[in-house]
DSSP file (Angstrom, degrees, kcal/mol; ACC not computed):
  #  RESIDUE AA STRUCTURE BP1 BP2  ACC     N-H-->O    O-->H-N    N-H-->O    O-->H-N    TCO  KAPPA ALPHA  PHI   PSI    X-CA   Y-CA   Z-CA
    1    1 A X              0   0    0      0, 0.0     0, 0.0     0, 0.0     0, 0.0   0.000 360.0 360.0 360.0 -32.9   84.3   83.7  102.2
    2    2 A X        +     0   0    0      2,-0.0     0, 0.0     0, 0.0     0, 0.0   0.796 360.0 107.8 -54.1 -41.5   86.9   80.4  102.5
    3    3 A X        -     0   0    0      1,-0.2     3,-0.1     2,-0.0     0, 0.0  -0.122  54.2-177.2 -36.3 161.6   89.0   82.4  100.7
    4    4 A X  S    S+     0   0    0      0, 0.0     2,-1.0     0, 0.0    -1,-0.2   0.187  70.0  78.0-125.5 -22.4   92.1   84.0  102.4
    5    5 A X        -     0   0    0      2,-0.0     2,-0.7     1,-0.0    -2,-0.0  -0.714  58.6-174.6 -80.2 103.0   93.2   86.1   99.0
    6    6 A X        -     0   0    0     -2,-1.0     2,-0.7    -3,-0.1    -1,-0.0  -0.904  11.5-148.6 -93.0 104.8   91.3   88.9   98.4
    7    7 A X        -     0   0    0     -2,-0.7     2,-0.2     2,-0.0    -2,-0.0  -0.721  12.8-171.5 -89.6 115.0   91.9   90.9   95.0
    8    8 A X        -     0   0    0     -2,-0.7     2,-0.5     2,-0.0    -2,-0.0  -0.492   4.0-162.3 -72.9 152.4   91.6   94.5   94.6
    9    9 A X        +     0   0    0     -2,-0.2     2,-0.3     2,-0.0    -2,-0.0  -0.969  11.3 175.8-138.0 136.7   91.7   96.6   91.6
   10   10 A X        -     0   0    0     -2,-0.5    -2,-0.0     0, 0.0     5,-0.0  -0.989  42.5 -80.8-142.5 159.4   92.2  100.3   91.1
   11   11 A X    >>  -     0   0    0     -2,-0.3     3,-3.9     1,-0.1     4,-0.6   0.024  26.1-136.9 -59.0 132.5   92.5  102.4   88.8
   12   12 A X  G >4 S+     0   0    0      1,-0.4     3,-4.2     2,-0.2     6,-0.2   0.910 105.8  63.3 -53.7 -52.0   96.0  102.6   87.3
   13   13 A X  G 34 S+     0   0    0      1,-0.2    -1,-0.4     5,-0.0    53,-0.1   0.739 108.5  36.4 -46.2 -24.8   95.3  106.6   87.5
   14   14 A X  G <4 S+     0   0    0     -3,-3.9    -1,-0.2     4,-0.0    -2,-0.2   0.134  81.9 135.3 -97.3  15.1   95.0  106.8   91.4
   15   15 A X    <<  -     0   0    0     -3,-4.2    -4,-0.0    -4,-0.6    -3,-0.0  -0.465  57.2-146.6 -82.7-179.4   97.2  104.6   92.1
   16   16 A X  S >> S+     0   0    0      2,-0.2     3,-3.1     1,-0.1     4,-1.1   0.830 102.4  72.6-114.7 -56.0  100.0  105.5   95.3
   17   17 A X  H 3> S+     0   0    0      1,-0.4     4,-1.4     2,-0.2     5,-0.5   0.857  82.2  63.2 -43.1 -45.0  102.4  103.3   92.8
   18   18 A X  H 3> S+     0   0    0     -6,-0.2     4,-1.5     2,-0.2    -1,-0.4   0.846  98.5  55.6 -62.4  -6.0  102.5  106.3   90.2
   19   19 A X  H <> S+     0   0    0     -3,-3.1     4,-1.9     2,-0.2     5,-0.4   0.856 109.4  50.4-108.6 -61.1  104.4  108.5   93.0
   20   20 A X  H >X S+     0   0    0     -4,-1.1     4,-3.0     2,-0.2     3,-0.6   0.914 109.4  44.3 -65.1 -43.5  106.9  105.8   93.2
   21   21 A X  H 3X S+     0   0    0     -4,-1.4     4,-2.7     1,-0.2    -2,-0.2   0.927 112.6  51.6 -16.9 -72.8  107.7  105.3   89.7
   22   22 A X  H 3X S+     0   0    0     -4,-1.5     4,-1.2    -5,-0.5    -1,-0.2   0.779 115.0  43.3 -36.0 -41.0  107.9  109.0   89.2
   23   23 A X  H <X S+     0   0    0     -4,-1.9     4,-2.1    -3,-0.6     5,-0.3   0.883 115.6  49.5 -74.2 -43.6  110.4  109.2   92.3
   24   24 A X  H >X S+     0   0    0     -4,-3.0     4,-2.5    -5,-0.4     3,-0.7   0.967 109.3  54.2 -74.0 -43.2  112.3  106.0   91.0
   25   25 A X  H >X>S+     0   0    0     -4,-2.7     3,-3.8     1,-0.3     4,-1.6   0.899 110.6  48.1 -18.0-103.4  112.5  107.8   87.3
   26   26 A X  H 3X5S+     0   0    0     -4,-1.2     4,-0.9     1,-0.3    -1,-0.3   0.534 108.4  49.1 -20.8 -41.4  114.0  110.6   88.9
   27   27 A X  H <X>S+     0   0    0     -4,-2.1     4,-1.7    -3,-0.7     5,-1.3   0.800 110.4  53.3 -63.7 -18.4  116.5  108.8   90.8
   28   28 A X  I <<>S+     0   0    0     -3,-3.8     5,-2.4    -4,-2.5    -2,-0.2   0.828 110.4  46.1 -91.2 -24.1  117.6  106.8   87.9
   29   29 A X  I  <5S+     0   0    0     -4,-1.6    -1,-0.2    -5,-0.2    -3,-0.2   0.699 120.0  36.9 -60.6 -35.6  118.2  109.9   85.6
   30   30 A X  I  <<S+     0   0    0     -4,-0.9    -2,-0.2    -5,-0.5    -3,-0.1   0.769 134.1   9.4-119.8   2.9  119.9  111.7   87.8
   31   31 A X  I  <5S+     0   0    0     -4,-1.7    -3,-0.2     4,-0.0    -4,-0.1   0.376 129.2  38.5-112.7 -51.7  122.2  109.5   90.0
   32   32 A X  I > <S+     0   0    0     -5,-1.3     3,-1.9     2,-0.1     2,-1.6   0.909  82.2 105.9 -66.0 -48.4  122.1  105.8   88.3
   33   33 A X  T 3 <S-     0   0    0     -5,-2.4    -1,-0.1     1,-0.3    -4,-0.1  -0.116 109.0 -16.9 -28.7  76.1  122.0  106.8   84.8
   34   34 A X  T 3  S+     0   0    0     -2,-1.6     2,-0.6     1,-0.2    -1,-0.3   0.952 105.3 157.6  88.3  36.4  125.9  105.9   83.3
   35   35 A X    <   -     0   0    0     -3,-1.9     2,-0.4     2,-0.0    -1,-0.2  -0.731  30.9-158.4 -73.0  58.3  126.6  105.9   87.0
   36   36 A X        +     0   0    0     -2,-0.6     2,-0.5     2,-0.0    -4,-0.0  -0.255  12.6 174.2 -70.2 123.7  129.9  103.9   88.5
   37   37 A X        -     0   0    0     -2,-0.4     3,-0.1     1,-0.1    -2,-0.0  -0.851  24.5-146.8-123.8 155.5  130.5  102.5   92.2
   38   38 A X  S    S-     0   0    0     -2,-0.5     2,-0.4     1,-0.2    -1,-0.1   0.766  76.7  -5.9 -83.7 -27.5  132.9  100.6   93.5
   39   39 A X  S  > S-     0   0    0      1,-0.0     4,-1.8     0, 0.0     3,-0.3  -0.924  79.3 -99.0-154.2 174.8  131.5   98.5   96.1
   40   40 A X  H  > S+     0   0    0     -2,-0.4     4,-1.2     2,-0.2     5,-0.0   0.312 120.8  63.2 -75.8  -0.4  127.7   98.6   97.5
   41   41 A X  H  > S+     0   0    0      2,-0.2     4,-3.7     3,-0.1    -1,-0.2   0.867 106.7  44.5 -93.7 -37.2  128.7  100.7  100.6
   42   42 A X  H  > S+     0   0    0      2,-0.3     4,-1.2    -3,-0.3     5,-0.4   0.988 114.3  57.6 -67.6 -63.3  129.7  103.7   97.8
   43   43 A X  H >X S+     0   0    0     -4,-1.8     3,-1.8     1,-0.3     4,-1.5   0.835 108.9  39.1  -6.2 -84.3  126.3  102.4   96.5
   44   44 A X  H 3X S+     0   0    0     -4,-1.2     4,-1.4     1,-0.3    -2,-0.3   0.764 113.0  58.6 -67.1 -45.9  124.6  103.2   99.5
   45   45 A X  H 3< S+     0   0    0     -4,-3.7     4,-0.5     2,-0.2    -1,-0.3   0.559 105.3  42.6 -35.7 -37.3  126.4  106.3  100.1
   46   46 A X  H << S+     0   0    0     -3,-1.8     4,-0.4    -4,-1.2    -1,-0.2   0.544 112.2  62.5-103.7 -30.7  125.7  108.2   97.3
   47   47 A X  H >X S+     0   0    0     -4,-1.5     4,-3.0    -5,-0.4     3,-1.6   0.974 104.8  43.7 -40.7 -73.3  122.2  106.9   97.7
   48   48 A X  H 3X S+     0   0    0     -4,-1.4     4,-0.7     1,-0.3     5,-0.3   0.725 112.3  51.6 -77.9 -39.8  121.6  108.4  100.8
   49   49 A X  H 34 S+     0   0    0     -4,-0.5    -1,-0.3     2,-0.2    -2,-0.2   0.200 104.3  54.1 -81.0  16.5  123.1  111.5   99.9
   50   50 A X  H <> S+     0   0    0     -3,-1.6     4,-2.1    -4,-0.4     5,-0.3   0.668 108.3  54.7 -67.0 -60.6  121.0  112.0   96.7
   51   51 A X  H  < S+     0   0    0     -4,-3.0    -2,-0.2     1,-0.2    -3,-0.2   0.666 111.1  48.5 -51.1 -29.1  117.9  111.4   99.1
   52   52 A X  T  X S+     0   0    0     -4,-0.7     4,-1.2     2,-0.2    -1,-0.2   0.632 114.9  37.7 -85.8 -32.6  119.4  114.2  101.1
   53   53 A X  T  4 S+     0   0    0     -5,-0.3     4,-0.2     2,-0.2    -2,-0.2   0.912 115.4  52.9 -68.8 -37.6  120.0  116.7   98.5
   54   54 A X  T  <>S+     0   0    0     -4,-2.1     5,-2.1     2,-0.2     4,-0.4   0.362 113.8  54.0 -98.4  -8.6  116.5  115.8   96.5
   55   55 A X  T  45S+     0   0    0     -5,-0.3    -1,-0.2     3,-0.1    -2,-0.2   0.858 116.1  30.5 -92.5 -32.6  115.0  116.4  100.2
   56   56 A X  T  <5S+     0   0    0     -4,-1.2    -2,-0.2     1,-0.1    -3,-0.1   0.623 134.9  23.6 -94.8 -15.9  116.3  119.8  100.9
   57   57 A X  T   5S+     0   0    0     -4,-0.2    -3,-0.2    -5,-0.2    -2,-0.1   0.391 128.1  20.7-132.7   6.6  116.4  121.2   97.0
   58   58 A X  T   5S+     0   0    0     -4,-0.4    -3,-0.1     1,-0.0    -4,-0.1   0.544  85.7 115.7-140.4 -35.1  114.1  119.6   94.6
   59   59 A X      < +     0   0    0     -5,-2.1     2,-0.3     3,-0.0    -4,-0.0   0.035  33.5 134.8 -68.2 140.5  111.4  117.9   96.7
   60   60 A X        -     0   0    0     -3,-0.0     2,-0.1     0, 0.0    -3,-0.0  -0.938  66.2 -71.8-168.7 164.4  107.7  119.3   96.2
   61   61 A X        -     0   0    0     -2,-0.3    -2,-0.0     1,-0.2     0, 0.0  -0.209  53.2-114.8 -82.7 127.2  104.6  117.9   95.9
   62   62 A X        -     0   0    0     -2,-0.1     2,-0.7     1,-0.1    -1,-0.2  -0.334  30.9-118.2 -79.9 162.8  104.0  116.0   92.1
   63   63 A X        -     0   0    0      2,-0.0    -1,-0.1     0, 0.0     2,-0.0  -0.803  23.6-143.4 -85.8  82.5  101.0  117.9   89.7
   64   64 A X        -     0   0    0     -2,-0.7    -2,-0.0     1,-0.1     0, 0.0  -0.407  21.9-174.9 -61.2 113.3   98.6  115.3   89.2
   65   65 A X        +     0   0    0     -2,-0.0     2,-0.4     2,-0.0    -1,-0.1   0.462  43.7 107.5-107.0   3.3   97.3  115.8   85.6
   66   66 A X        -     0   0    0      1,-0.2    -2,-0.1   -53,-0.1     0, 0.0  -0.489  58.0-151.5 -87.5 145.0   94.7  113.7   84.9
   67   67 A X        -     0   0    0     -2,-0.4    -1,-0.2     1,-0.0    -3,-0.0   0.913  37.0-126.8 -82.8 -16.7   91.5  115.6   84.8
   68   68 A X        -     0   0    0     -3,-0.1     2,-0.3     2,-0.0    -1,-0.0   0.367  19.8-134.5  84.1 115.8   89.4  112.6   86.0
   69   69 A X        -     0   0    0      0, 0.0     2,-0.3     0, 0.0    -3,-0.0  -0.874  27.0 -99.7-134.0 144.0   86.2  111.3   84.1
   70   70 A X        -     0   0    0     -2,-0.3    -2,-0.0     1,-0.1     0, 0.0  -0.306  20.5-152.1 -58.6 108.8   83.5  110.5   85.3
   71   71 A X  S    S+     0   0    0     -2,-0.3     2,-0.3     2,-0.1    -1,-0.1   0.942  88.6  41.2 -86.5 -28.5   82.7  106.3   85.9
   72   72 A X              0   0    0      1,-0.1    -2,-0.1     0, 0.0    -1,-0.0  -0.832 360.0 360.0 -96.7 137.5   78.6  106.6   85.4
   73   73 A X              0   0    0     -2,-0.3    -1,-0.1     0, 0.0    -2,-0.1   0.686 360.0 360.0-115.9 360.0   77.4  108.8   82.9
């Protein structure tokens, strides 16, 4: 109870964190990957109009494939 750190654990399968990975995967394959900018505003540019493209044409909802087991048996 003194404590002010409280550690959680969950399971690597539920976690919110796989949805970012998966997104950051995807940006890095299809913009970053063998990629060249010239300054960090071109950075940011290309950024923000990836995010706009992958928002209007690619984005949908990821397939969650883990079937999920059972923690008591």
């Amino acid at each position: 109870p003194a404590h002010r750190i409280r550690f959680v654990y969950t399971p690597k399968h539920c976690s919110w964190l796989n949805q970012v990975e998966i997104w950051f995967g995807i940006l890095t394959r299809r913009l970053l990957k063998r990629a060249r900018f010239a300054s960090t505003d071109e950075l940011k540019q290309r950024l923000l109009e990836f995010i706009d493209f992958f928002n209007q044409t690619l984005a949908k909802p990821f397939r969650w494939t883990y079937i999920g087991k059972p923690l008591m048996a």
